[in-house]
Structure formats: C-alpha cells, structure tokens
N, C-alpha and C positions, 0 to 999 in steps of 0.2 A: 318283121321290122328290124332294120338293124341301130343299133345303138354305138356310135362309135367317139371317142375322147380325142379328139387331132391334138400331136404334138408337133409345131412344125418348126423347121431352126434349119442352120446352117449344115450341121454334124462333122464341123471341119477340123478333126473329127469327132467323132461321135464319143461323149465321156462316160466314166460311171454316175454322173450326176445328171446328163440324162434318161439313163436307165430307170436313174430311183425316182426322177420324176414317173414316169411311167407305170412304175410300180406304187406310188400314193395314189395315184389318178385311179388304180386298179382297185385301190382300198376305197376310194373317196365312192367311185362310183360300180358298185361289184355288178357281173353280168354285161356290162359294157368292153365294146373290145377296143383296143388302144391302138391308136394307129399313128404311126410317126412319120411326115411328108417331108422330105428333103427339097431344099428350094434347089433351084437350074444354076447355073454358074455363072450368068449374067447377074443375076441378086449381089454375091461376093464381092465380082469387081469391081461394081456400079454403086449399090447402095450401101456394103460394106467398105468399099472403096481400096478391098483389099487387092495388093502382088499378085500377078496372075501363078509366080515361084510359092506361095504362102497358099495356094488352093488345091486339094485333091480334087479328080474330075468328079462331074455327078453320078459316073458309074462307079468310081471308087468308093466314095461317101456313100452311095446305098447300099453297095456288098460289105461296107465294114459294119452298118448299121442294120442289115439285115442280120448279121452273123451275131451281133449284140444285143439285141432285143429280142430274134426269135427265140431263142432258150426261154423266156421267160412267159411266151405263148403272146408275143406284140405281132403286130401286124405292119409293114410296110406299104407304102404306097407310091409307084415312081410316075404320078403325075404331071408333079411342077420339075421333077428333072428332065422329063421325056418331051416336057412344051406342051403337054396334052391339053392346059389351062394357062393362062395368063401368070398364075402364081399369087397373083392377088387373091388372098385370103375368099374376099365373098365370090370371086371367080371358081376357085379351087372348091368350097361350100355346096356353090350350084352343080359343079361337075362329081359332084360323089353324090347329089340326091340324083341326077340324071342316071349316075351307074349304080346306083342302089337302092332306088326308088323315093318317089319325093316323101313318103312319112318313114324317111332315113333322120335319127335326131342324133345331133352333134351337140357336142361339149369340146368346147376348145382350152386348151389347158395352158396358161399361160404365167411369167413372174409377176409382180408388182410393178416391176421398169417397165415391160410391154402395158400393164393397166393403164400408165398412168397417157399411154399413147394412142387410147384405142377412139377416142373422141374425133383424130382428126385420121385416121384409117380413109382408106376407100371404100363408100358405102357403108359406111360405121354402122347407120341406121338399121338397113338390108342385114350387116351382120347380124346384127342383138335380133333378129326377127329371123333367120336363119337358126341359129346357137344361142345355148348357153355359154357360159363363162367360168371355169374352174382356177382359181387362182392358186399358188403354193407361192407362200413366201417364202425370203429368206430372214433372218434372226434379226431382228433392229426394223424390218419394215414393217408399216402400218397402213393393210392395205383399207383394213374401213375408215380410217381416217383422211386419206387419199381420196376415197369416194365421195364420203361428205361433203369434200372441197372441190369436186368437180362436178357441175349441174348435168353434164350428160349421162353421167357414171349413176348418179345419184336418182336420177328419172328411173333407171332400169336396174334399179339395185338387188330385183329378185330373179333377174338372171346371171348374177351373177354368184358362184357358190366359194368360199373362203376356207381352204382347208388349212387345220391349224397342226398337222403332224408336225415332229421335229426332222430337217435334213439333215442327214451322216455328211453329205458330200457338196455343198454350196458353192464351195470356192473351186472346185475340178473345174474350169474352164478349158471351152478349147485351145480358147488362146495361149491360157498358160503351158497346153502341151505343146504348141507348135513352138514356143519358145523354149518350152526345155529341149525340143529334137534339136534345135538350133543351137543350142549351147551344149550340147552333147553330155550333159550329165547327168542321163538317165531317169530322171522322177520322171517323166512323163508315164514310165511305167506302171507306176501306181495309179494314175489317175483314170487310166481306161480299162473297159472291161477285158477281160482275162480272153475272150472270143477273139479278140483282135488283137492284142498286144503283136504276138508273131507277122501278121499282115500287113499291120503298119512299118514295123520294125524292116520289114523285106521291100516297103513302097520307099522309105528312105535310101536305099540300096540303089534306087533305078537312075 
C-alpha cells in the first residue's frame, strides 16, 4: 500500500520554504513518501492571473524541483504538468489511486490560507473522503480556530491533522524571488535551495 503526503503549488520557483514544508510533512507523518505535484501552466496564467514573461515552463519548474527535493529522498509527480489529469485536486487524487492502487492513502499538506478555501474546492466533499488534511502553519495563524468558525471544516475535523513545528523559512516566497531576479539584487539567492541556485541563475540568461 502506498502512503503518500501531496504537496501541490505553483513552484515558480521552487523555494527553500518548500522544501522544509516537505521535510515537517516527513516528521509529521514518518514512512510516508512526499510527493510534490506541480500544476500545468494554464493554472498561472489563468487562475494566478500571472505574465506569461513572470512563468518558467512546466518543464522547467519540474527539473528545478526535482533537482530540490530529490536530495532529500521526495518524490515528484509530472501529472497536472503533462495534462495527464485535469489538475483539480480530486481529479489528480483519483488519478494516483488508479496509478497506485485504490487503497493508495493520501494526505495533502496544505497552509492555513488554502484551509480556509477548502469548503468551496471542487468536490470538497469527494476530497475529505479521498485524503486526509496535514496543515502547517505559519506564526500568528490560528488554524483550530479557523475550523471552529467554518461548519464544513468543522463536521471533518478528524481528518484533518495540525502540525505545530516552528518554520525557519515562512516568508521565502516565490514571488519574492521573481522579484528580486527583477530587481537584480541578488537575495533571491538565499531564498532557494542550493540544488538550483546555478539553474535558475543560467534560465535568467536565455
């Protein structure tokens, strides 16, 4: 049976503060394998609503996130980049029990911001009856408090699990790297893993 943690996001690109999500998720649930889904590049455009000049392709954004996480023994998955699924979360769910057998159990690992969205998801329902729910907050949020306040959340409260680790790395967004590449003053260095630093640094070149 496999047991796997979905981390799913943009990875544009990929920072050290997704890493260390990865690596609580590996604390929170040991024996379980972490597996990080990068969404297709119609997600960016469309529901990020981001510059097509502001996206690395979805073969970029997997080779820099494969090159980041496998050191660490994570697992990648290039289904929602390859179209293999819809991308909708309970889409992509059903298509990894079909490729890994249906008593495959999933935990999805998600912030407090996506918690407080997960009510009006597609197939919200179908999800919580597919997955578990692994939360990691950041420092000031309150995610049982959250719950209490939302009846849907609150019905399925024992699927969902609250890890209380402290984060080193909260504020590494991607965005903030794509903005220091743009202003060329180099912190973005710091903020991603050492796997890729070079890679990225050579994609800005092209």
């Amino acid at each position: 049976m496999k047991k796997f943690a979905i981390i799913g996001g943009s990875f544009n690109p990929v920072t050290k503060a997704h890493v260390e999500i990865g690596q609580i998720a590996a604390r929170e649930l040991p024996g379980w394998q972490i597996l990080y889904i990068p969404a297709p590049d119609r997600f960016l455009t469309s529901w990020k609503a981001m510059e097509k000049n502001d996206i690395l392709s979805g073969e970029q954004r997997l080779n820099l996130l494969r090159k980041a996480v496998e050191p660490h023994g994570f697992l990648c998955e290039d289904c929602e980049v390859h179209l293999k699924t819809s991308a909708k979360t309970y889409d992509t769910m059903q298509y990894l029990r079909v490729q890994y057998g249906q008593d495959t159990q999933l935990v999805y690992v998600c912030g407090t911001d996506k918690l407080s969205e997960l009510s009006i998801w597609y197939k919200a329902e179908g999800i919580f009856e597919l997955s578990r729910f692994l939360v990691i907050p950041r420092d000031g949020d309150e995610p049982e408090k959250m719950i209490k306040e939302i009846p849907f959340l609150k019905e399925r409260r024992d699927r969902i699990l609250i890890s209380h680790e402290p984060r080193i790395y909260p504020d590494f967004s991607a965005t903030k790297v794509r903005e220091s590449i743009k202003a060329g003053d180099g912190k973005w260095k710091e903020m991603v893993p050492k796997e890729i630093a070079a890679d990225l640094e050579a994609l800005q070149k092209l």
